[in-house]
C-alpha positions in Angstrom: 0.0 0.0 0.0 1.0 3.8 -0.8 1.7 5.5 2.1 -1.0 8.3 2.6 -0.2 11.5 0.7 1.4 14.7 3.4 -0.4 17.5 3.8 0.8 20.8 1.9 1.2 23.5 4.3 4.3 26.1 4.6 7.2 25.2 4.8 6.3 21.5 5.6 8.4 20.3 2.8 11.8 20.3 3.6 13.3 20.7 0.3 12.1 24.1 0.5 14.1 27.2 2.9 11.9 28.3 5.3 10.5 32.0 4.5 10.8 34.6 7.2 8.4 37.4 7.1 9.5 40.8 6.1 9.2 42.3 9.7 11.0 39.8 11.5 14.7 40.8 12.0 17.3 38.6 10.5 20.1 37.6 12.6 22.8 35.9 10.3 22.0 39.8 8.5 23.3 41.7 10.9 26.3 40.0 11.5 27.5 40.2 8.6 26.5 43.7 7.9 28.3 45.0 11.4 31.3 43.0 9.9 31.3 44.6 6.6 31.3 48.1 8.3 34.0 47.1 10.7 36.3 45.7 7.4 35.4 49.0 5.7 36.6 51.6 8.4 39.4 49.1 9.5 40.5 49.9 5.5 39.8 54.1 6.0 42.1 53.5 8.9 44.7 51.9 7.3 44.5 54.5 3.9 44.6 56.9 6.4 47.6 55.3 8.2 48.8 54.9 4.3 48.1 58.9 3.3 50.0 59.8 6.6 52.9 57.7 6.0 53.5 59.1 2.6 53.0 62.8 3.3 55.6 61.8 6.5 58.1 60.3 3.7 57.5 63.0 1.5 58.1 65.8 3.8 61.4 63.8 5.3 62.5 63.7 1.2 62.1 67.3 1.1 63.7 68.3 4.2 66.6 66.0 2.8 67.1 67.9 -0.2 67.2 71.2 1.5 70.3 69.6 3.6 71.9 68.1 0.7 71.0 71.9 -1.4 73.1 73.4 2.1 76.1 71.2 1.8 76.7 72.0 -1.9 75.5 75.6 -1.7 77.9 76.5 1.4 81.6 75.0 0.6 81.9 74.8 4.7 79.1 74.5 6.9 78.7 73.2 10.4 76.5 70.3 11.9 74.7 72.8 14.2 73.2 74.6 10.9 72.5 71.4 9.5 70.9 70.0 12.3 68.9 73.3 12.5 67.6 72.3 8.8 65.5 69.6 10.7 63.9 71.3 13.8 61.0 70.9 14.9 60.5 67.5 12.8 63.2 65.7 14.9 62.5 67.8 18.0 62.8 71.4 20.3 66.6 71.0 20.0 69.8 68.9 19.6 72.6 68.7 21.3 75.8 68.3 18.5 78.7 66.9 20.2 81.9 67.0 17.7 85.5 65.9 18.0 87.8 68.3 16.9 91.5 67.5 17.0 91.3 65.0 19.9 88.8 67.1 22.0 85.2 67.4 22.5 83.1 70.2 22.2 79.1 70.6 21.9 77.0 73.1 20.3 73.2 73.0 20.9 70.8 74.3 18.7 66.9 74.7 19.8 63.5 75.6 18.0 61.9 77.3 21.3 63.0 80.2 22.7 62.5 78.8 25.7 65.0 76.7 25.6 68.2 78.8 25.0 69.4 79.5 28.2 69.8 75.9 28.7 71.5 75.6 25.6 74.0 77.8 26.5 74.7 76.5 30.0 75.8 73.2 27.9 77.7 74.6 25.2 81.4 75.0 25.2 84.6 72.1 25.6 82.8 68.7 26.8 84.4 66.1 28.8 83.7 62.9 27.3 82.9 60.0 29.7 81.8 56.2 29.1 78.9 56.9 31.4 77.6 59.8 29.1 73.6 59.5 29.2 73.8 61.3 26.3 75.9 62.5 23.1 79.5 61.2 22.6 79.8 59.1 25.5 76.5 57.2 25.3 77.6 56.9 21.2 81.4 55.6 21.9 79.4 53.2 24.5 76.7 51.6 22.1 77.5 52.6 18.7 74.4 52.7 17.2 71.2 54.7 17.2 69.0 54.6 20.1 65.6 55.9 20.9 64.8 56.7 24.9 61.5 57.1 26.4 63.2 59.6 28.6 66.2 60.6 30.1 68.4 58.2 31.7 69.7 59.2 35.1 72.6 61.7 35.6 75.2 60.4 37.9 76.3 63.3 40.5 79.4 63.9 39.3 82.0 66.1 41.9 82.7 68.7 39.7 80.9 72.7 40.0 80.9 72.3 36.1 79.6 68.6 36.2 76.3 69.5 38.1 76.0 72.9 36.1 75.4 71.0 33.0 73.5 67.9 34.2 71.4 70.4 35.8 70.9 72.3 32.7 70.0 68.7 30.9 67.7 67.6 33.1 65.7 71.3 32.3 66.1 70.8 28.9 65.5 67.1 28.4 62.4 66.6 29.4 61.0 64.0 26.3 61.5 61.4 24.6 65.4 61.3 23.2 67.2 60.2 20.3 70.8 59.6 19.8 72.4 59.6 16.7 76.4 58.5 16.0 78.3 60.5 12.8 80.8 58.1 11.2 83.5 58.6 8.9 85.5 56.0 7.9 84.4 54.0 10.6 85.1 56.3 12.9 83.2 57.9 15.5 83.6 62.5 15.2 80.6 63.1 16.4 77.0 62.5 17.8 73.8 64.3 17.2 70.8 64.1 20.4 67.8 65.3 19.3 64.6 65.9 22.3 60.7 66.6 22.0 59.4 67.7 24.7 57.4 65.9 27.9 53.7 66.2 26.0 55.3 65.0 22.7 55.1 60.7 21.4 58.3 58.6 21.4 60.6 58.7 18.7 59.4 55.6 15.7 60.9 54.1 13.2 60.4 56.9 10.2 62.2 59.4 12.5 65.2 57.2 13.3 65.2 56.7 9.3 65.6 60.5 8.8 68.0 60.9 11.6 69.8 58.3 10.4 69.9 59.8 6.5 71.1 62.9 8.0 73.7 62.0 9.7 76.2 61.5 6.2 75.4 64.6 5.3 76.8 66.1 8.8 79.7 63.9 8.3 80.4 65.3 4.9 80.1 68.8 6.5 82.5 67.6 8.9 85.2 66.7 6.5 84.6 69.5 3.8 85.0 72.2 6.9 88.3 70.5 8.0 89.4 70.7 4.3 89.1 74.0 4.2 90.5 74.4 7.9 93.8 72.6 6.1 94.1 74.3 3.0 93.7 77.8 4.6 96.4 76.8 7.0 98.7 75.7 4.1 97.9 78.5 2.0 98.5 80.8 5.1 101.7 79.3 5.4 102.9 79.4 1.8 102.3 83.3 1.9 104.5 83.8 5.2 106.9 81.2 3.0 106.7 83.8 0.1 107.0 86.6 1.9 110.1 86.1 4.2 111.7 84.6 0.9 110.8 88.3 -1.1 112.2 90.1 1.8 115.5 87.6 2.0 115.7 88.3 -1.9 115.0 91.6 -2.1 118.9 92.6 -0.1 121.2 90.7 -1.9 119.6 92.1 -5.3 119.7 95.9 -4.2 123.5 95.2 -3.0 123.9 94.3 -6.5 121.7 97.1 -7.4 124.2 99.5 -5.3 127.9 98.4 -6.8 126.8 97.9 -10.2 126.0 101.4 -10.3 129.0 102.2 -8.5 130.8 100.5 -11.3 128.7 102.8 -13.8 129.4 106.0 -12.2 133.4 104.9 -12.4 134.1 104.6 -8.9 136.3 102.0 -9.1 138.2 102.9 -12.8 136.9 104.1 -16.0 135.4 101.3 -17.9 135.4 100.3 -21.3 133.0 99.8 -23.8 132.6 95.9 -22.7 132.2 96.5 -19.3 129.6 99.2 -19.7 127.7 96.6 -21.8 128.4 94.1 -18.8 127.4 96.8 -16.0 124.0 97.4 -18.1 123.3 93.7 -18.7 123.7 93.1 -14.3 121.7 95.7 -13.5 119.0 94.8 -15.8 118.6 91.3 -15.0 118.2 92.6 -11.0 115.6 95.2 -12.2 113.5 91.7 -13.5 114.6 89.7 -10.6 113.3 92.8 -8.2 110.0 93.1 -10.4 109.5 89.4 -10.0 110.0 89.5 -6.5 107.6 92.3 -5.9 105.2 90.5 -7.9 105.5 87.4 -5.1 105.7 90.2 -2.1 102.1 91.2 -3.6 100.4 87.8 -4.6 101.4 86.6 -0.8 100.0 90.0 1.1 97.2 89.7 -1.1 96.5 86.1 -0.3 97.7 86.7 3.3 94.9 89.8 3.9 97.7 92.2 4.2 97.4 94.3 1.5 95.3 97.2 2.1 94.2 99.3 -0.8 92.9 102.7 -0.2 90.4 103.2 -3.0 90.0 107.6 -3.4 88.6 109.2 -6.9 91.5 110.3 -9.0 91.4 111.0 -12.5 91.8 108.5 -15.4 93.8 110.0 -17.3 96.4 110.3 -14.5 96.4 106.6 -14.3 96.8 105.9 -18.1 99.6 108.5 -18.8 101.7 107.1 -15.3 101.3 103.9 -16.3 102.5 104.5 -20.1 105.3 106.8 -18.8 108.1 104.3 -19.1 106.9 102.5 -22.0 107.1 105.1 -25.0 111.0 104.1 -25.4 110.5 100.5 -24.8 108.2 99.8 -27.5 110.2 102.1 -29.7 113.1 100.0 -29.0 111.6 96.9 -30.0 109.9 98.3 -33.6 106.5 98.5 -31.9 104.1 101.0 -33.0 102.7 101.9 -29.5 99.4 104.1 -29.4 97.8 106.0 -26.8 94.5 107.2 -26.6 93.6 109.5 -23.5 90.8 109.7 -21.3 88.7 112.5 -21.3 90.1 115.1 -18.6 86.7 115.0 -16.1 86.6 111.5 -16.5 86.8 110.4 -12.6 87.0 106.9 -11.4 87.5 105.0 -7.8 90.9 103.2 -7.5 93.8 103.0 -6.0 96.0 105.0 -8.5 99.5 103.4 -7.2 97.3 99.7 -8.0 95.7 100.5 -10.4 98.7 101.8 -12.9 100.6 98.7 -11.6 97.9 96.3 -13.5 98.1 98.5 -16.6 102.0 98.2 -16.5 101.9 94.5 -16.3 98.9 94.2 -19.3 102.0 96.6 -20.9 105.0 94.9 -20.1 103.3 91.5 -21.3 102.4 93.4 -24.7 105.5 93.9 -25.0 107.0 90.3 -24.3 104.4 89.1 -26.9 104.4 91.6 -29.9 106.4 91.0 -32.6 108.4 93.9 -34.2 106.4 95.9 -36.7 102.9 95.1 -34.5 100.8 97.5 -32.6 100.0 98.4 -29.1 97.2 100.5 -28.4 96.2 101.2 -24.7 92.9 103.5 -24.1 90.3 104.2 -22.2 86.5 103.9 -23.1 83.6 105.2 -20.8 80.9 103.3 -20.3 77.7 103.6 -18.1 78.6 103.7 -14.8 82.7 102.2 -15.9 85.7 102.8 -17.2 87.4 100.4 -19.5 91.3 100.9 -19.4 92.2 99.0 -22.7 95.5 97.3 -23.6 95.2 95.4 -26.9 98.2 94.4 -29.6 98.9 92.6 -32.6 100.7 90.0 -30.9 100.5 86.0 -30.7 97.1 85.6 -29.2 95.9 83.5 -26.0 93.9 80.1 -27.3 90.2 80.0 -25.7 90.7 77.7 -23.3 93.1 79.7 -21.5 91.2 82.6 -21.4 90.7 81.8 -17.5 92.8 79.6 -16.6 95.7 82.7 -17.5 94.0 84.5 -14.0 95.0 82.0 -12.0 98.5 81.9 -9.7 101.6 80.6 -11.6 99.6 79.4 -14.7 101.3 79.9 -18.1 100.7 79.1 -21.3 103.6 78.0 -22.3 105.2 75.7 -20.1 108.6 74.2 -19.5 112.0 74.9 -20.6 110.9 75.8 -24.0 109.3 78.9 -22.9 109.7 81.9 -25.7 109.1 84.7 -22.4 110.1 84.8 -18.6 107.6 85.7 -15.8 106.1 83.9 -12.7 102.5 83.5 -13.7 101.4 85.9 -10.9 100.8 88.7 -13.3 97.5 88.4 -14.4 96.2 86.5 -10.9 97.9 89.7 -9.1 96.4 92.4 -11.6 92.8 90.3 -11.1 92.7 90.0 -7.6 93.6 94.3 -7.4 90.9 94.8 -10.3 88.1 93.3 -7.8 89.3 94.9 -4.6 89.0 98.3 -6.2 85.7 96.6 -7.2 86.3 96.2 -11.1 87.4 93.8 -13.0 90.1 92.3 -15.4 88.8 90.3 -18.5 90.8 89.0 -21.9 89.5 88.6 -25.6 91.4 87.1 -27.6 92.2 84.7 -30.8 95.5 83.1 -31.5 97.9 84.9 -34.5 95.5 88.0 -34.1 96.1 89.5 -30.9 94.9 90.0 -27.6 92.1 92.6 -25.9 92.9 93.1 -21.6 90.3 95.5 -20.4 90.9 96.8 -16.5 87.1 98.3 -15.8 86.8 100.3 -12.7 83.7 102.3 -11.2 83.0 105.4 -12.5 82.5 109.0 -10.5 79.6 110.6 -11.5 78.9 114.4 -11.1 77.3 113.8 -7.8 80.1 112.4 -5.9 83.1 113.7 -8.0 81.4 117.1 -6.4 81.4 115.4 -2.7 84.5 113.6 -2.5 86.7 116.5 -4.1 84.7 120.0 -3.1 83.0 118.9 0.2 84.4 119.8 3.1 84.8 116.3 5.7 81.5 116.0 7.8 82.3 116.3 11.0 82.1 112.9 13.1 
């Protein structure tokens, strides 16, 4: 027999889900709705975490780049200024603790005014001991970077000076702490702490990573100060070397100055023909050993900071016909065809004259040296607005472009070794440039090889104004 049919009523057969009514609330629903919504702002959290952490990178990039624009902009800079780059990001100050020639001394730079006082109680020559809770010490001790929650404690040294500066740390430090070592070469010279203050979070991992990018650059500071600290010390010492040997020069050379012209006059004898030529020949190869000392005496004051120049308005003319003075017969000597062209009488410019006319005797005496008999030497003077442009230009050789600066600089020649044509110490031009831009002008070339060569001295020019006040005035009294 069949078994009896089932009765149809809802949700009797079980093939079939159960249907809930619309009104009744759905638990499995909600669940899963309340963890969609916690997924979703768990992700706006993170996105945000994400945004943060990329405007944080960005901003440390950028602060970077103003430290590495610092180091090449300034040839010597200091770690305090590039430490200063980086406050407040890295904290309210940082102690920089540097070893200079086998000893210590710290700097401290801050963001809050605050804050100086304290900085300055701790600044100065530091004593550098293993048991350092900051800076050096604490560096030398663990070599590495450290973040502190807060201050470690200050042992109570004996020393006035010792409590004076824990005191003025313990004032100061009042944060979270972070303490950076500055290598080069392996070696330890110096160690950057940088503090926040009490109501500010602990030091993470992003601000280690900066501190720890900018610590190179401080190291690089380091060495390119110290580079400069050597080669002004061995340039300081090649101009007292150059000096004392001009000085040591210059006697022997007027002694021979002084009995060769004894020998002229016929003190000791008549002389002959021969020896006249013999007496002339000595005493003009001390007049070029003299001028070539004199040119050393004045490249080491000027390098040294000894040579003052005393920069009054005198005429240019003055300057162009003094400086010419001795040259008329030289060039006619030597088949030159030497032409002058005057300044204009009012013409007024702002030199030292006694300078001044010694550049345009050297741009002379090397037109000389280089002009071939039958060439030309013109020296003028051209007014410009606001200059004057003392020319000297010739016929002669030429200069090839690629010397046109390196001629400027101390002891460069173009021709070198013991082929040279022409004697001279290569101070010249560097001497007559140097002059040119103290008097504030300047001293530039033109020039093409086998046509000739263009040297223009340009120096400020007087206008009505002050020519009136500097020569008709009376002094103002002080």
């Amino acid at each position: 027999m069949r078994p009896p049919p089932r009765e149809h009523n809802s949700g009797a057969d079980e093939r079939f889900p159960i249907r809930r009514p619309a009104d009744l609330p759905a638990q499995g629903g909600e669940a899963l709705v309340e963890h969609l919504a916690e997924r979703v702002a768990r992700a706006e959290r993170e996105l945000r975490l994400a945004r943060d952490r990329a405007t944080t990178a960005e901003r440390d990039r950028a602060l970077l780049s103003g430290v590495a624009r610092h180091v090449v902009d300034h040839g010597s800079t200091t770690p305090a200024e590039l430490t200063r780059l980086l406050l407040p990001v890295l904290g309210r100050w940082c102690a920089v603790d540097e070893l200079v020639r086998g000893s210590a001394t710290r700097t401290v730079v801050t963001h809050d005014r605050a804050d100086e006082a304290n900085a300055l109680a701790l600044e100065g020559p530091l004593r550098v001991a293993s048991e350092s809770s900051i800076g050096l010490g604490r560096v030398m001790r663990g070599g590495r970077i450290e973040r502190l929650s807060a201050l470690p404690a200050l042992r109570d040294d004996a020393t006035p000076d010792d409590r004076t500066a824990h005191a003025a740390i313990a004032r100061l430090a009042r944060g979270p702490l972070l303490i950076v070592p500055v290598l080069t070469g392996g070696r330890v010279v110096a160690a950057l702490t940088f503090g926040r203050g009490v109501d500010e979070p602990e030091y993470d991992e992003p601000a280690q990573w900066l501190a720890a990018e900018l610590a190179p650059f401080v190291a690089l500071g380091i060495e390119q100060r110290q580079m400069a600290s050597v080669s002004a010390s061995a340039s300081q010492a090649k101009a007292q070397f150059l000096t004392m040997m001009s000085h040591e020069l210059r006697t022997p050379l007027n002694a021979i100055a002084g009995y060769a012209q004894l020998l002229e006059m016929g003190f000791r004898g008549p002389l002959n023909e021969g020896q006249h030529d013999a007496v002339s020949r000595i005493l003009r190869g001390q007049e070029h050993l003299l001028e070539l000392v004199d040119a050393v005496l004045t490249f080491s004051r000027l390098t040294s900071g000894k040579l003052v120049l005393e920069s009054a308005p005198v005429a240019a003319s003055s300057i162009l016909l003094d400086a010419r003075e001795q040259y008329d017969a030289l060039f006619s000597a030597q088949g030159i065809d030497f032409r002058v062209e005057s300044c204009a009488r009012e013409t007024m410019v702002s030199a030292d004259a006694d300078r001044a006319q010694e550049v345009l005797r050297h741009l002379l005496a090397n037109a000389l040296k280089f002009t071939r008999r039958g060439g030309t030497v013109r020296l003028g003077c051209e007014v410009d607005a606001g200059v004057v442009h003392f020319v000297v230009a010739d016929t002669g050789r030429g200069i090839p472009q690629a010397h046109h600066e390196s001629i400027f600089h101390p002891f460069v020649q173009v021709e070198k070794g013991l082929t040279r044509s022409v004697d001279g110490t290569g101070l010249g031009l560097a001497v007559g440039r140097e002059l040119a831009e103290r008097m504030g002008g300047t001293l530039t070339v033109s020039s093409e090889v086998g046509v000739g060569s263009r040297f223009v001295l340009t120096l400020p020019l007087l206008d009505d104004e002050e020519r009136l006040d500097s020569i008709d005035s009376p002094p103002v009294a002080g």
